[in-house]
N, C-alpha and C positions, 0 to 999 in steps of 0.2 A: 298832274300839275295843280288842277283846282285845290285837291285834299291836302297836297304838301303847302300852300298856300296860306288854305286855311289854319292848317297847326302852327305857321310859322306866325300869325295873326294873335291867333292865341296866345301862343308864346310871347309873345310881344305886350299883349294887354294883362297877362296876369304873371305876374315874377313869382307865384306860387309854387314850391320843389313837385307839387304831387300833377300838374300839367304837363311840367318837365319832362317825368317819370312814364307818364302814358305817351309822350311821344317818343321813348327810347325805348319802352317795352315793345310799341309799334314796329319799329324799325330799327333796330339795336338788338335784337335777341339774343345777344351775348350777355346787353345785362339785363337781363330779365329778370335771373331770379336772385342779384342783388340789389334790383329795386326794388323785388316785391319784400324783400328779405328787409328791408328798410322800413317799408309801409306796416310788417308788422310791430318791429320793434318803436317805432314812433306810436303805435295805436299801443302798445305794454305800456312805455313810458308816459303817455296822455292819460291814461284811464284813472280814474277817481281812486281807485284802488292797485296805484301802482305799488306806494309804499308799504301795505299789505302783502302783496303778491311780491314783492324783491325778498320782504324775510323769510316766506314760504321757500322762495325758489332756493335764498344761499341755504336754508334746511337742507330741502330735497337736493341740492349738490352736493353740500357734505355727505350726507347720506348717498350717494350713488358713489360717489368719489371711494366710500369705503369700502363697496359691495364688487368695484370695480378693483381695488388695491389687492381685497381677497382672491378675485378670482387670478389674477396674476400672481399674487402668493402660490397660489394651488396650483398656476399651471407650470410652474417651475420646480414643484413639491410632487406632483404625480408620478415624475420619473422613479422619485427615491420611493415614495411609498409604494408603486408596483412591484418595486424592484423586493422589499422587504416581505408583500403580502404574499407573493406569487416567485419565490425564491427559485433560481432552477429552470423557469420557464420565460419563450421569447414576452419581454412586457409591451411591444410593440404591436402583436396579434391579440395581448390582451387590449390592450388601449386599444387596438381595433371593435373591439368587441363592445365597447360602450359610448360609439361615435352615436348610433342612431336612436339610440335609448335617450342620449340629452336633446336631439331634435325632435325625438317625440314628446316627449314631455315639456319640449324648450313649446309647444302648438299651446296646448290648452293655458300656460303661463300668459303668453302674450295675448290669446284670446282677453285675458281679464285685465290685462296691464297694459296693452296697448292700445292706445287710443289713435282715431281717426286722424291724419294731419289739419289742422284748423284753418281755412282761407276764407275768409267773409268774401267766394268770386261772386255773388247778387254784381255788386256795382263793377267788376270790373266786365260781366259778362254785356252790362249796357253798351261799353266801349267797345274801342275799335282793335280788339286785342286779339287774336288767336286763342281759339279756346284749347289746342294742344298746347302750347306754349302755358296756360294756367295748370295744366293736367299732367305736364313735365316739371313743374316745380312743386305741385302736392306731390306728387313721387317721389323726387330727388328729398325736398325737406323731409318725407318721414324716416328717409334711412337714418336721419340721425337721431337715432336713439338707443339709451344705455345698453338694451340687451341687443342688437347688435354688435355691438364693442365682446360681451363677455364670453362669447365662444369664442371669440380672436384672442382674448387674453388668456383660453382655458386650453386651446388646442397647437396655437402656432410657438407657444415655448418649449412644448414635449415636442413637437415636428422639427423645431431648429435644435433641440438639444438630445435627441436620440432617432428621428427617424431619417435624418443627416448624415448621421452618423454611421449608421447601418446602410443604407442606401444609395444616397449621395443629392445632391443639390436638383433632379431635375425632378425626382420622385418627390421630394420635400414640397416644392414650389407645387406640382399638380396634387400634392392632399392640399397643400392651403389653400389651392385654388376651389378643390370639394366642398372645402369648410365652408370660405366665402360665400361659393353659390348654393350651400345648403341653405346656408344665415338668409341670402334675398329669398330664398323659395319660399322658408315659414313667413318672412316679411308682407312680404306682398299676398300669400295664401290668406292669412289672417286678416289681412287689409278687404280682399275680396269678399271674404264671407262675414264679417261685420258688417262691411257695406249690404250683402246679399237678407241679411238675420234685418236688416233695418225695414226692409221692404216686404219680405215675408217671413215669419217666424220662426218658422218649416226649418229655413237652413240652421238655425239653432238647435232644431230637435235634432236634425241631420249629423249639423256636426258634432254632440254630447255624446250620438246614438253610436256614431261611428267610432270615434276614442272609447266608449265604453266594448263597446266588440273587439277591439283590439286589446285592449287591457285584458279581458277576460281568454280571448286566444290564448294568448300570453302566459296568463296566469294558470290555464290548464291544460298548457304546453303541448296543447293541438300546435304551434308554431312556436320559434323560439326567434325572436327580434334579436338576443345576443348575438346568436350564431350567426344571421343573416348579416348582420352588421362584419362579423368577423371575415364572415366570405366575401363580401362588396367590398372592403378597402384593404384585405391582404391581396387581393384580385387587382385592387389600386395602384399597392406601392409595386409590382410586378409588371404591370402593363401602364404606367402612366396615364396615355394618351385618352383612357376611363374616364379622368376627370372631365370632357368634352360633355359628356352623359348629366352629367349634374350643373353645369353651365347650360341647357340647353332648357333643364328644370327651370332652373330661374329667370333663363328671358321668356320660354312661354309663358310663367306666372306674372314678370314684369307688365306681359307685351298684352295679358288677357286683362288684369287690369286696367292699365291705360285704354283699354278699348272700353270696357265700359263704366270707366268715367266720360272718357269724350260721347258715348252714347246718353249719358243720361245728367252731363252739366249745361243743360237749357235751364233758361228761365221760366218756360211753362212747365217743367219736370218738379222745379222748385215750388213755386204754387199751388202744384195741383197734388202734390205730398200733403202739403199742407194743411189742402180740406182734408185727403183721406183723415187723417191723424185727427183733424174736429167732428167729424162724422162716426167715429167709432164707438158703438154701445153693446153693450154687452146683455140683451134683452132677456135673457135666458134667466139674471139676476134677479131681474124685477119683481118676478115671484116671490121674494122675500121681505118687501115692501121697501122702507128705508134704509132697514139693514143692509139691503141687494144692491138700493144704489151707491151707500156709504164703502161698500167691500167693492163696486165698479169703479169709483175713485181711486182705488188705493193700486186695482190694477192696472188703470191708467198712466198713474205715476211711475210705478216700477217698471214697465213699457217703453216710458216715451222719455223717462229720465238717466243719463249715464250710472248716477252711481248707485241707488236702489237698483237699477238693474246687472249693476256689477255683483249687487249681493244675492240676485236669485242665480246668474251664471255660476260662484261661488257657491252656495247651496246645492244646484244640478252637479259640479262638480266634484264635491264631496260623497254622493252617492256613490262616486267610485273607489271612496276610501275602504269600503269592505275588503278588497283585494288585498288590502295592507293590512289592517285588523284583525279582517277573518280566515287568517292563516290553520291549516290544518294541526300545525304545532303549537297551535294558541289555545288550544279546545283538551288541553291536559287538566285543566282547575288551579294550575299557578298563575294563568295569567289572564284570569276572568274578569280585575279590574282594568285592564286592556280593552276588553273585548264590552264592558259595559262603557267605556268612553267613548267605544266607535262606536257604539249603540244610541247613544246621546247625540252625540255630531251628526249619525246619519238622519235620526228623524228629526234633531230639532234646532238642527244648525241655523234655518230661516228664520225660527223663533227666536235664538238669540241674536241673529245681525241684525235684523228688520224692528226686531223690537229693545234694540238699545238708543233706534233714535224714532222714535213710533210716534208719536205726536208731530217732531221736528221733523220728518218729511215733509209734513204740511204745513212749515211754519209760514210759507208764502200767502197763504190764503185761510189759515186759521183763524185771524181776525172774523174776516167775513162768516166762518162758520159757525162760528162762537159766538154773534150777533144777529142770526138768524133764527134765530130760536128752537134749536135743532136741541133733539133730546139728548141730551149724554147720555141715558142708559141705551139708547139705540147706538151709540158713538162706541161705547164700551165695546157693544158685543159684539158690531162689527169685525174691530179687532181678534177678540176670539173666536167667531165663527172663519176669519180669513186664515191666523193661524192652526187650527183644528184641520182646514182642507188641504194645506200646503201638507202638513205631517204628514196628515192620511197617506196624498200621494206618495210622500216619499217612502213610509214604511209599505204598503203595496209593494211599489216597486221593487224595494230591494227586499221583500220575500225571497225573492231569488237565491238569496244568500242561502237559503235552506237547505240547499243540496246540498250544501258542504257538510254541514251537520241541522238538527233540531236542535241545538241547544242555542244558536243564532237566532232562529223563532221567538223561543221563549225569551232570551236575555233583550232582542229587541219590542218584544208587546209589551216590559217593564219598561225598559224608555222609553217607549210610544206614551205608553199611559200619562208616566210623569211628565214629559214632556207638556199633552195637551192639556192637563189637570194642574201644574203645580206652575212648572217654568213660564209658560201663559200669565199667570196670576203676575210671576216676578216680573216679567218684564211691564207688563201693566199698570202696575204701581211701581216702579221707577219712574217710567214715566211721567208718572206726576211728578215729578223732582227733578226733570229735565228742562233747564232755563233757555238752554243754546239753541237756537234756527240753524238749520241748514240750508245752503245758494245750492238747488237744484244743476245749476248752470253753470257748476266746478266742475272740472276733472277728478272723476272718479281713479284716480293713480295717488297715490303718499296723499289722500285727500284726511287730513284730521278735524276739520269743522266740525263745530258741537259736541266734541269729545268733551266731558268734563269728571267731575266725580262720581258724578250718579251714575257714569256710564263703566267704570273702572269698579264701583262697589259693586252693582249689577254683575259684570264676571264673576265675580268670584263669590255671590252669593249662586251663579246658576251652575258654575262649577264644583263649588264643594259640596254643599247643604245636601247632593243625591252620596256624596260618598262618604259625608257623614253620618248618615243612615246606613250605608251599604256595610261597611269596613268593621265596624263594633260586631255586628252580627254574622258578617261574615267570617271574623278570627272567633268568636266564642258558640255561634252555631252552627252554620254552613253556608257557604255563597249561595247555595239558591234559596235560604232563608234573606240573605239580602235583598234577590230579587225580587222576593214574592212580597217583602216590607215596598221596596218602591213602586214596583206595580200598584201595588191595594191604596199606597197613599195616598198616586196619581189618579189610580179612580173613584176612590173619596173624596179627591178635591175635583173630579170633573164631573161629579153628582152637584157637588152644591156649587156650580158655576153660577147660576142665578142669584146666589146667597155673594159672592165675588164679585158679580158683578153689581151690585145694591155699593158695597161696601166702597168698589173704587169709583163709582160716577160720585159719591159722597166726597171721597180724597182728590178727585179732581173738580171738581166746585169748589173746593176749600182753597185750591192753588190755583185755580183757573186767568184768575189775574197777575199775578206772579208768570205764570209764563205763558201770557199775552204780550208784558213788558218785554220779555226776556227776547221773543222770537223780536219783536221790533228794533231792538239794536242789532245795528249794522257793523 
């Protein structure tokens, strides 16, 4: 009696909609998640930068709007095209065969494209709200999103237009129902180990480590994911009632999340994240003096920020492109500039994302750096000592590729080289011709801030320039005369890295102002 009381007190003293709102989400839990659902679109529409952010959003609608028109193209297109590639054979045990191929690959996508659902609960957690009631609406609100929708538009128009038809209507309904609860399992999976990768890093290694195992099974057909997929849903459309199996997937996943968010949405859990995350150094650096601390900076960022960290998750991810590239039928000598592209992207894919915006990560606090009296040529080398370690790791690791052949070996130590020798230098000096800041505090998804010219010439000097080298001598001498030209280039230019780096702390003092200005507009 007192509390209803008091809220009707309140109610009475402030005609404010958002007191309203807290005593309905109270005691109304029907509309709970249309007020909250309120509270954000009012806090969109408030924000200094709504007008900015509406033209983003009708982009990135149009743009989904057409990714989504395609896959419903294609899923009414798959009939005929099965029917034409696979002439003769049932196309419904084909189309079985590549359900679980697009849910696995559908994992490491949304790893990188899915983002956390957004609820600023701090203030509503002060209130007198249910914290399940906040932890049932970040659930519900993440379902909605694009790639959800696109295995509904890829799978349920082959299911109503041929597995209907073969079948009949209860078989039909228990695959869509597979689909469905495939769609929430990767949903909420993803959700979990993002949340998991925030807290410890490990489940990041964990989960690269794991899709890499699997890929690689795969690819040396120790197991075959086709077949398995064909056995699980020809098994389906025979025994319906199977679908329960995969419904049960996705309330565990639903029901293991919701548990630990209600576990770990405290206000002291928020806090005390907080120090860890200010408490973090990486002492092991220091050793290198200012260079160690400047290259601690940089892995801080990439850490603790969405979308530089989208671009090492992207970089780890592309290590797995060898399975594509370094195919056994690729290692005949016709299709060696193939296999030197995936040689480029494996070792120095970090090099060109990280460093098409290398200065503008830090455009938040580059003032402050740049008025400290901090040396540029420490500032330079930074840069290439951080890009030099990232390579490293990645060509170590994907040595591995060697078993397939030695000729992988050698074609990647010539992009190794170039990469840390030449492409190092290109992105470096761009950078000085990079005017644009980037807001750390965007969504790393259709994020294009600080895109400009310098970042567009950048490509396609880090693209062409090794296979304008490679291609002349490789038609008039031999491809591995091309390699051993980029190799020897890249290690001529990572001998006189010190002579590189003299020359750009020179071409960035010259522009230093220029884009001091540049990062301060907003």
């Amino acid at each position: 009696m007192l509390r209803d009381e008091a809220f009707q007190t309140i109610r009475r003293r402030n005609n404010s909609p958002g007191f309203t709102d807290l005593y309905s989400i109270t005691f109304n839990p029907a509309n709970m998640i249309l007020i909250l659902l309120s509270h954000q679109w009012k806090a969109f529409w408030r924000s200094r930068s709504a007008g900015k952010s509406l033209v983003v959003q009708f982009f990135l609608g149009f743009l989904i709007l057409y990714l989504l028109a395609s896959a419903l193209v294609l899923g009414f297109a798959v009939r005929h095209l099965l029917t034409r590639l696979f002439s003769g054979q049932d196309i419904v045990k084909i189309f079985c065969g590549f359900v679980l191929y697009y849910f696995f690959v559908d994992l490491p996508i949304r790893f990188m494209m899915q983002e956390l659902p957004v609820l600023s609960t701090q203030p509503y957690l002060a209130q007198n709200i249910r914290r399940r009631s906040l932890v049932l609406f970040l659930n519900i609100r993440s379902l909605f999103h694009f790639l959800n929708l696109v295995p509904i538009l890829l799978f349920v128009p082959f299911a109503i237009t041929a597995i209907a038809e073969a079948y009949g209507p209860l078989t039909t309904a228990a695959f869509i129902g597979s689909i469905l609860s495939l769609t929430v399992f990767n949903h909420f999976l993803i959700l979990y180990v993002k949340r998991k990768t925030i807290i410890n890093s490990w489940w990041l290694a964990g989960f690269l480590g794991v899709v890499g195992v699997l890929v690689a099974l795969d690819y040396f057909h120790v197991f075959s994911l086709r077949n398995i997929s064909t056995l699980v849903f020809t098994r389906l459309l025979s025994t319906p009632w199977l679908f329960l199996l995969a419904l049960m997937l996705a309330e565990t996943c639903f029901v293991n999340n919701q548990r630990f968010l209600l576990n770990n949405l405290y206000l002291e859990e928020i806090s005390k994240t907080g120090k860890q995350k200010q408490s973090t150094e990486y002492t092991w650096l220091q050793q290198l003096g200012l260079t160690g601390e400047l290259i601690s900076l940089d892995i801080k960022l990439i850490l603790r920020n969405k979308r530089p960290k989208s671009v090492l998750l992207i970089s780890l991810f592309i290590l797995l492109y060898g399975f594509i590239f370094y195919r056994p039928m690729y290692l005949d000598g016709t299709h060696y500039p193939m296999l030197l592209l995936g040689a480029f992207l494996i070792t120095g894919i970090f090099i060109i994302n990280y460093g098409q915006f290398l200065f503008a990560w830090q455009s938040g606090y580059f003032d402050g750096m740049m008025s400290s009296g901090l040396p540029l040529t420490a500032y330079i080398k930074s840069k290439f000592m951080l890009f030099m370690a990232v390579s490293t790791f990645s060509f170590v690791l994907t040595s591995a590729y060697g078993l397939i052949s030695w000729k992988i070996i050698a074609i990647q130590t010539a992009a190794y080289l170039y990469n840390i020798g030449v492409t190092s230098v290109i992105a470096v000096y761009f950078a000085t011709y990079s005017y644009k800041g980037i807001d750390l505090t965007k969504s790393a998804t259709f994020n294009y801030q600080g895109t400009g010219a310098a970042q567009w010439l950048y490509t396609l000097a880090v693209l062409l320039i090794p296979f304008v080298l490679y291609l002349p001598l490789a038609k008039w001498v031999s491809p591995w005369a091309g390699f051993i030209a980029i190799g020897a280039v890249g290690l001529i230019s990572l001998l006189l890295q010190n002579w590189w780096i003299t020359i750009l702390t020179r071409e960035l003092a010259k522009r230093k102002h220029l884009i001091l200005q540049g990062f301060r507009e907003k």
